[in-house]
N, C-alpha and C positions, 0 to 999 in steps of 0.2 A: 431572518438571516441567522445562520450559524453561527455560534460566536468557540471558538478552536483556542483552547488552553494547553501549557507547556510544562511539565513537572521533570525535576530533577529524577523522581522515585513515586512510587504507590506503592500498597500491598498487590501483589501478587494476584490475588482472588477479584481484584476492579478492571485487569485486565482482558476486553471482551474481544477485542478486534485487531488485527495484526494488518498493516501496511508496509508494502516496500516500495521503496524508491529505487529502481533499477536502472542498470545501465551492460552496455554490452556492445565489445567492443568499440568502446567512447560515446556509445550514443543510448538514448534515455530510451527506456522500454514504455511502453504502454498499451493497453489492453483494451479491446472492445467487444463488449456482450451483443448475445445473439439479439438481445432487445431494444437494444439500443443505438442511437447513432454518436455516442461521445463516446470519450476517451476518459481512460481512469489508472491508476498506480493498481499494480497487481496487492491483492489484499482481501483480507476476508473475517467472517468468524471463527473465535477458537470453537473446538469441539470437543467435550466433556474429557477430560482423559490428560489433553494435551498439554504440553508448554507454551508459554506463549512462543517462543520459539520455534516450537513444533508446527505451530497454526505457521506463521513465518512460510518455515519451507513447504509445510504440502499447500500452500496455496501457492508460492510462488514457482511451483511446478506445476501445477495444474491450471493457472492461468497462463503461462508464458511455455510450459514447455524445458522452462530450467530445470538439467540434468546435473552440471556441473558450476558451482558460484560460492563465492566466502559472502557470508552475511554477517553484518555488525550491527548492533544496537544503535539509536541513534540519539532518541530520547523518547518518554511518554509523553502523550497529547490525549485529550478531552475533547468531548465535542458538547455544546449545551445547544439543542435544537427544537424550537417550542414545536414542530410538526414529526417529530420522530422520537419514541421513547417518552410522550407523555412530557416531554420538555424536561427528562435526566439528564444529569451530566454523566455520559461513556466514557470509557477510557481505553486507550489501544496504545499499544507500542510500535513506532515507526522504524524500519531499520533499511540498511541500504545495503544491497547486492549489486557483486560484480559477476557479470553471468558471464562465464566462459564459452559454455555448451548448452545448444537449446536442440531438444528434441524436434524432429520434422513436423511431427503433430501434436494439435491442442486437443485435451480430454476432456472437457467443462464445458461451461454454460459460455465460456470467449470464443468468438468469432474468428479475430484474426488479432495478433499483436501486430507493432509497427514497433521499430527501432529509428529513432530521427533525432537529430539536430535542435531540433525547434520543440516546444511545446506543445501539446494541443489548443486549439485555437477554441474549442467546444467537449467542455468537461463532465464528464459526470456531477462530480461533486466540487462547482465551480468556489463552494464557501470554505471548501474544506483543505482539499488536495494542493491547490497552488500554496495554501500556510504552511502546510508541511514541506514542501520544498522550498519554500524559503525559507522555514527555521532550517533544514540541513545545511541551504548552500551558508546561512548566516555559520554557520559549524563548520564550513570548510568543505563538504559533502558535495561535490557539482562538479 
């Protein structure tokens, strides 16, 4: 099992992976891959060059489609997973968008998004992504 740590700050350069928690028009975004049958927070790796920030918005337009949205920081998280990375601890920045405007079409490796009420019931990343949305709504974020 995954075990998901919380940090006030890191440096900069441990930052490998960007997640957002989104939402649009009050209801929670989530993504599902051509390969799969769960659901997952639009997110991804940074790519050499980038901010984490950066990583941020071109994934959460190319998973969802978001044209127009304010993103905020939320906090850093960790992931320690003895089946992924050799059992390192990673580190990503979480942030939550309000998406105004989502383009008609997806360009990525996402299926379809859903915008809903409710949660996924069948997660991608069942050890990982419900932590992070609880540390947000524990933030006030929901």
């Amino acid at each position: 099992m995954a075990q998901v740590n919380f940090y006030d700050n890191v440096d900069d350069s441990l930052l490998k992976f960007a997640v957002i928690l989104a939402r649009s028009g009050g209801k929670w975004v989530f993504c599902k891959h051509k390969e799969r049958n769960t659901y997952e927070m639009p997110g991804g790796h940074r790519e050499p060059g980038e901010t984490i920030e950066e990583t941020a918005r071109r994934e959460l337009y190319e998973e969802t489609g978001a044209l127009t949205f304010e993103l905020t920081p939320v906090c850093v998280y960790s992931v320690i997973d003895p089946h992924n990375f050799n059992g390192v601890e990673t580190f990503g920045m979480l942030y939550f968008a309000d998406i105004t405007q989502l383009e008609g079409a997806l360009h990525s490796e996402i299926e379809t998004i859903i915008l809903t009420d409710t949660l996924p019931a069948q997660w991608t990343y069942p050890d990982i992504q419900p932590k992070l949305l609880q540390r947000a709504a524990a933030l006030g974020l929901n």
